[in-house]
C-alpha positions as CSV (number, residue, x, y, z in Angstrom):
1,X,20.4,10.7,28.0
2,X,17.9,7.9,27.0
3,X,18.1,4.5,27.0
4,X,15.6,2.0,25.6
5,X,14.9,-1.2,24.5
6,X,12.0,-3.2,22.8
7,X,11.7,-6.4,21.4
8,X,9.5,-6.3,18.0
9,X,8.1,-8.9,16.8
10,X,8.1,-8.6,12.6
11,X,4.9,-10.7,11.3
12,X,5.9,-13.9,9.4
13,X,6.7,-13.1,5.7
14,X,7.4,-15.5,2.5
15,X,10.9,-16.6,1.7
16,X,12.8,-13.2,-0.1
17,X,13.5,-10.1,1.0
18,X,11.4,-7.2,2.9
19,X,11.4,-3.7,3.7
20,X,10.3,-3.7,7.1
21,X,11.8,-0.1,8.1
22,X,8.4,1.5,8.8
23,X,7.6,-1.8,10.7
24,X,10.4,-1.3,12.9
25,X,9.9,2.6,13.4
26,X,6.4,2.3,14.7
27,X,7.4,0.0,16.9
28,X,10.2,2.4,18.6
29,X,7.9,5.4,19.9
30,X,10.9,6.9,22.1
31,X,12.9,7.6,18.7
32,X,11.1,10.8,18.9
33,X,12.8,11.4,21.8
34,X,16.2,11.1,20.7
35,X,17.9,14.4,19.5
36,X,21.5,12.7,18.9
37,X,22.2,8.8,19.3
38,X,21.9,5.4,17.3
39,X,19.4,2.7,17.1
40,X,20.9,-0.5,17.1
41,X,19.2,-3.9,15.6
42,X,19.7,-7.4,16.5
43,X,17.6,-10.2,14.6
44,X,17.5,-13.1,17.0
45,X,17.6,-15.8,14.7
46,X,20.1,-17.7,12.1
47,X,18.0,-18.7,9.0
48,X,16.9,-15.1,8.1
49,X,18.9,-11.2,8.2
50,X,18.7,-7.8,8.9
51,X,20.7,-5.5,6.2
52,X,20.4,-1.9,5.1
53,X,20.2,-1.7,1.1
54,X,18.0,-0.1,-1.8
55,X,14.3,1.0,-0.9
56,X,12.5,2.2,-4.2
57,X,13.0,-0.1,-6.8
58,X,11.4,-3.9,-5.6
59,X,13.2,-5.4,-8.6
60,X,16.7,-4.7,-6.3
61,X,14.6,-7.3,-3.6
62,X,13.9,-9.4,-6.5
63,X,17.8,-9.7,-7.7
64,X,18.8,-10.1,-4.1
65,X,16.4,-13.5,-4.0
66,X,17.5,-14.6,-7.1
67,X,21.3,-14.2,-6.3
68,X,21.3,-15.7,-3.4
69,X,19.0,-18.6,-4.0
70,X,21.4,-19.7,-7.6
71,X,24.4,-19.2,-5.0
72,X,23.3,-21.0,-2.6
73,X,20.7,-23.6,-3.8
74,X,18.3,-25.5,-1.0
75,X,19.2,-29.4,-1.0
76,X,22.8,-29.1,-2.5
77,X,24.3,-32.4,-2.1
78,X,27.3,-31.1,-0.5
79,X,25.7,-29.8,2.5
80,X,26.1,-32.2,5.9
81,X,23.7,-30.5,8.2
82,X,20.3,-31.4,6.5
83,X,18.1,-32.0,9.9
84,X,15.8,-29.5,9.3
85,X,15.2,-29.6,5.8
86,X,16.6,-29.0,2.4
87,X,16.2,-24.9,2.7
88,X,18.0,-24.8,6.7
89,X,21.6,-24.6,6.1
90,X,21.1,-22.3,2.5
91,X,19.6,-20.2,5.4
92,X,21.8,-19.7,7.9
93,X,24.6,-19.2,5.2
94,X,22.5,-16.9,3.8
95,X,21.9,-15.1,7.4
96,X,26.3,-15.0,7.9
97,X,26.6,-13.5,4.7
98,X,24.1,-10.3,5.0
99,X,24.2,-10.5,8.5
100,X,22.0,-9.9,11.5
101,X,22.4,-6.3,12.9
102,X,22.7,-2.9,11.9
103,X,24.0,0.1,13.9
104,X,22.0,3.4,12.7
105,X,22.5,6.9,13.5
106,X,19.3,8.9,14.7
107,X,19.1,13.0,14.6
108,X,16.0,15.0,15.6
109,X,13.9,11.8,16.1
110,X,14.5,10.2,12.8
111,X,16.7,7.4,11.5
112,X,19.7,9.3,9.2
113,X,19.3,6.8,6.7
114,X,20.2,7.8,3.2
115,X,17.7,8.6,0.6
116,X,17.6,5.1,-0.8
117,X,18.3,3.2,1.9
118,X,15.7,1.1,3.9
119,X,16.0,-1.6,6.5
120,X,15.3,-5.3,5.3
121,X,14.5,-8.5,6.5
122,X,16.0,-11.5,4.3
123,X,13.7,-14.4,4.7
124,X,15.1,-17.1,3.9
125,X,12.9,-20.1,4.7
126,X,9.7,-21.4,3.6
127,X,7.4,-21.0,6.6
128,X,10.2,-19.0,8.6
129,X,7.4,-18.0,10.8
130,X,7.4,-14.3,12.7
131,X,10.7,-12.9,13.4
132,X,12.3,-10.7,16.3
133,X,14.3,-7.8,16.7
134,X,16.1,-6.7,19.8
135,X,16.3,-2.6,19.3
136,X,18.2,-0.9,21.2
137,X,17.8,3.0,21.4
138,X,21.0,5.3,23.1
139,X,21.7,8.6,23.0
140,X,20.9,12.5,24.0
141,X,17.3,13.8,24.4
C-alpha cells in the first residue's frame, strides 16, 4: 500500500478557466507507483475551483467563463459582502457551485480519466495570484 501527499502549487493564471491536469501530474511522481487506488484533490482556496470537464475543445473553457460571469456578474448591487472588491463574492459563489475537489481513480500509474475529460482550475479573480492543491495519493503498489 502507498500513501502520499504533496502540496502543488499551480502558477497564478487570468480570471477563466484552465486545464492544469498535466500540471498536476508532473507534480505527483509516485502515481507511477500506484497499480490500483485514487488521487484525491483539494484546492485550498474559496474564490477559485477544481472540476473535471471537457479537454479538447477550448471554446467549452470559453462558454464556461461566459456562463458563469452573465450568472453571476462582479459588483451586483444585491451582494452584502463587498470587502474585497467587486469580483470576491461572484468568486466564491462561483467556487460552491463547481466545487473544490475531485476524487480520481488511478490504474497502472495513470489517472482513469475518460477520453475527454481533463482536470480544471476555475479562476475566478482578477489577480487570484498562484493557487494550491492538497493531493492526496492511496492505494496498492
Amino acid at each position: 500500500m502507498i500513501f502520499h501527499q504533496a502540496i502543488i502549487r499551480l502558477r497564478a493564471r487570468p480570471r477563466g478557466f484552465h486545464l492544469v491536469t498535466s500540471e498536476i501530474v508532473a507534480a505527483i511522481p509516485e502515481l507511477s507507483r500506484v497499480r490500483t487506488g485514487f488521487l484525491h484533490l483539494f484546492l485550498q482556496h474559496t474564490s477559485a475551483s477544481l472540476f473535471l470537464n471537457e479537454n479538447a475543445d477550448p471554446d467549452v473553457r470559453r462558454d464556461f467563463t461566459h456562463w458563469s460571469d452573465q450568472a453571476i456578474p462582479d459588483g451586483a448591487r444585491y451582494f452584502v459582502h463587498r470587502l474585497e472588491g467587486a469580483d470576491d463574492m461572484p468568486a466564491h459563489l462561483k467556487s460552491g457551485l463547481f466545487g473544490t475537489s475531485q476524487t480520481i481513480p488511478v490504474g497502472d500509474g495513470h489517472l482513469l480519466l475518460g477520453t475527454w475529460q481533463g482536470v480544471y482550475l476555475g479562476e475566478h479573480r482578477d489577480g487570484g495570484g498562484g493557487r494550491t492543491v492538497v493531493a492526496t495519493l492511496w492505494g496498492e503498489e
